[in-house]
N, C-alpha and C positions, 0 to 999 in steps of 0.2 A: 681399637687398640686398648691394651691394658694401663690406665692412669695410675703413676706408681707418686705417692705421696710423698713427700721427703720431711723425712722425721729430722729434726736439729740435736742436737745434745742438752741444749736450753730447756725442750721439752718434756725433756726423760729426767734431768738429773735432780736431785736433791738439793733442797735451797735450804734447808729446816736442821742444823748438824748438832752436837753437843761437845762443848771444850771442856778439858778439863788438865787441870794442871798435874806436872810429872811425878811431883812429890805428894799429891793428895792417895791415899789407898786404896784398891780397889771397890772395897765397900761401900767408903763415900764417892765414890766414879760412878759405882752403881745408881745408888737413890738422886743422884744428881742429873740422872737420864731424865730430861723432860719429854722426850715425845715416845712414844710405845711400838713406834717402827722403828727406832733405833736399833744399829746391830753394831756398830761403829763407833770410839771416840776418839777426836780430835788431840791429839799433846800440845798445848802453847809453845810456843818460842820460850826458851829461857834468856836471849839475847836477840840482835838484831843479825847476828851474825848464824844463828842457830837456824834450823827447820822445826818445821811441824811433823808431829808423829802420830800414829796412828795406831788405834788399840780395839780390835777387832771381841769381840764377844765368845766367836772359838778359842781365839787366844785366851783369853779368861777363865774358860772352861776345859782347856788342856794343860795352861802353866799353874792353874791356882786349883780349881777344884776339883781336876785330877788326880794329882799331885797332894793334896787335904791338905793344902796350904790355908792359913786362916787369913779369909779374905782383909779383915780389920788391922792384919801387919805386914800386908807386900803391900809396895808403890808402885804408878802404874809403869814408875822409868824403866821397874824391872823387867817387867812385860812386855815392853814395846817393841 
């Protein structure tokens, strides 16, 4: 018979992420990426009552640099 292995979520997912706050600009969201497979950043809570957000790298590259928006004067609130 064929041994089918069971893969967890544990084992696949990403432990390593980058936060970054709503009001910081894309620019500095950018050099603030510390790991190089980064495609993703985290939004902080702005309260307890708040979520976290999420700022994808396409996004970045369809709202801002599409668009020749200058990276140095949108936030990432806008984006998210």
């Amino acid at each position: 018979m064929n041994q089918r292995t069971i893969i967890r979520v544990r084992d696949v997912m990403k432990t390593n992420f980058d936060m970054v706050d709503g009001l910081d600009t894309v620019e500095s969201a950018l050099a603030q990426m510390a790991h190089e497979d980064t495609k993703s950043l985290l939004v902080k809570k702005r309260n307890d009552l708040d979520e976290y957000g999420i700022v994808m790298i396409s996004d970045i590259a369809r709202q801002v640099l599409a668009m020749d928006r200058p990276p140095n004067r949108v936030n990432i609130y806008e984006i998210m």
